[in-house]
C-alpha positions in Angstrom: -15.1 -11.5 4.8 -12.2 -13.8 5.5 -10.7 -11.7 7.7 -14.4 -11.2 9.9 -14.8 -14.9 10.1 -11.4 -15.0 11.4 -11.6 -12.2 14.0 -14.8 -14.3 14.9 -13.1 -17.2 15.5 -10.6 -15.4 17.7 -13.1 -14.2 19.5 -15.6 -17.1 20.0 -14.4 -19.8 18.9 -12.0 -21.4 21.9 -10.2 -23.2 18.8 -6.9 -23.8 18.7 -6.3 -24.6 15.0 -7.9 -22.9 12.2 -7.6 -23.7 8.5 -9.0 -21.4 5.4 -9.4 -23.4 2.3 -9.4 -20.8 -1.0 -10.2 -22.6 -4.3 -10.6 -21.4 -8.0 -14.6 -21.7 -9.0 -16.0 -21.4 -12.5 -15.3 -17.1 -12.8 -14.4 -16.6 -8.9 -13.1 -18.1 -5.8 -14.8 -20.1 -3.0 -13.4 -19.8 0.8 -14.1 -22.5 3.2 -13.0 -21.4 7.2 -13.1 -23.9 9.0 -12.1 -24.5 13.1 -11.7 -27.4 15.5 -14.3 -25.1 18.2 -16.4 -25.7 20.9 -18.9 -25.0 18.3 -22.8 -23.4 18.4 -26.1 -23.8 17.3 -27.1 -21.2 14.9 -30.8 -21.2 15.5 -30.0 -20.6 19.5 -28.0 -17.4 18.8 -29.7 -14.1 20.4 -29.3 -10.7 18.4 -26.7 -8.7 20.5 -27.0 -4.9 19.8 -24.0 -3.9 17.7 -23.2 -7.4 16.1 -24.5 -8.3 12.8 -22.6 -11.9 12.9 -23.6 -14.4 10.5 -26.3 -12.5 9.4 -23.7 -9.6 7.7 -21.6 -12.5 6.3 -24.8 -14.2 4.8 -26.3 -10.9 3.3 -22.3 -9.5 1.7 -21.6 -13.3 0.6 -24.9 -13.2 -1.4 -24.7 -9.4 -2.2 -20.8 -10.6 -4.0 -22.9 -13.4 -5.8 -22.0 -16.6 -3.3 
């Protein structure tokens, strides 16, 4: 997951400076990715054929117990 959000920021993001954040929690980990991007509004995004985005990352974050 790490690696897609990174990729995404790569891709999307016009960021120059990225920094990823991974801390012990309770039995697991917690990742925070985090960019200095042009940024988005979520609820704006239209579905392109092919990309499963935020939705993917959402539904395997939740699916891993996040």
């Amino acid at each position: 997951m790490i690696q897609e959000l990174l990729a995404n920021v790569r891709k999307h993001a016009q960021a120059d400076n990225v920094t990823v954040v991974l801390t012990e929690r309770d039995e697991g980990y917690g990742v925070r990715v985090s960019d200095d991007s042009v940024g988005f509004v979520p609820e704006e995004l239209k579905p392109v054929p092919g990309h499963l985005g935020l939705t993917a990352l959402q539904e395997r974050a939740s699916l891993a117990g996040g």
